[in-house]
Phi, psi and omega in degrees: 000143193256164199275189156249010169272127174086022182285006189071009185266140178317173149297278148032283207246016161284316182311308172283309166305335178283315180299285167328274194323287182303350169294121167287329207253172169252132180271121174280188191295336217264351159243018167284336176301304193309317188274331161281341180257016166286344209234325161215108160332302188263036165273159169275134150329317143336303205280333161326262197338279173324310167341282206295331204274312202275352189276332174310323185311293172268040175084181164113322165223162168224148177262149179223102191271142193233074191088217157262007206253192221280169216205140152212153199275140195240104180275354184276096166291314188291131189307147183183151172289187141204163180257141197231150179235142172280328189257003153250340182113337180265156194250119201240172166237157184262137174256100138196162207275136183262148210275164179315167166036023187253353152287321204262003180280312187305314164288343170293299200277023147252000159076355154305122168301112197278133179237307197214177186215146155236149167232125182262157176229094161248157194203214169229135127359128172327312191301306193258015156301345201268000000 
């Protein structure tokens, strides 16, 4: 993981990496926004996005894509799964190991040059199983 000293990075996008990086949760933009600007008052929603955009770029955060629908921020780099609850939304990650042959199966049978594999899990979350 690359560090921010001497990386040339704004206030900006030091501000949105701090914000992550101290999150226990995946954050979408819109409270990675909420939470910078508790840290500079006068950022943009804009200059957020572009951050999040440029820190993905350089290794520095991961997105976690549901499709075509909204993205949240990963301070976790190293590959791992996740679990998703249909009815809050939230999102925790999974530590476990793909299994032997389950990348070269999946290509075969999707006929996909295979680069990586994910598995998301969904359900319901402890809280709302209660």
């Amino acid at each position: 993981m690359k560090g921010t000293e001497g990386s040339g990075l704004t206030k900006q996008r030091q501000a949105v990496l701090q914000v992550i990086r101290e999150s226990e949760e995946h954050l979408t933009a819109n409270e990675v926004f909420e939470s910078a600007r508790r840290l500079l008052p006068g950022i943009s929603f804009a200059t957020v996005y572009n951050s999040l955009r440029f820190l993905k770029v350089e290794g520095m955060i991961g997105e976690v894509r549901f499709g075509t629908g909204s993205s949240r921020y990963d301070r976790t780099l190293t590959r791992h799964d996740h679990a998703i609850c249909n009815k809050c939304s939230k999102l925790v990650d999974i530590e476990m190991p793909i299994p032997d042959g389950l990348i070269e199966e999946a290509a075969l049978r999707s006929q996909f040059k295979a680069e990586s594999i994910e598995m998301t899990l969904h359900g319901l979350c402890p809280e709302c199983i209660k």
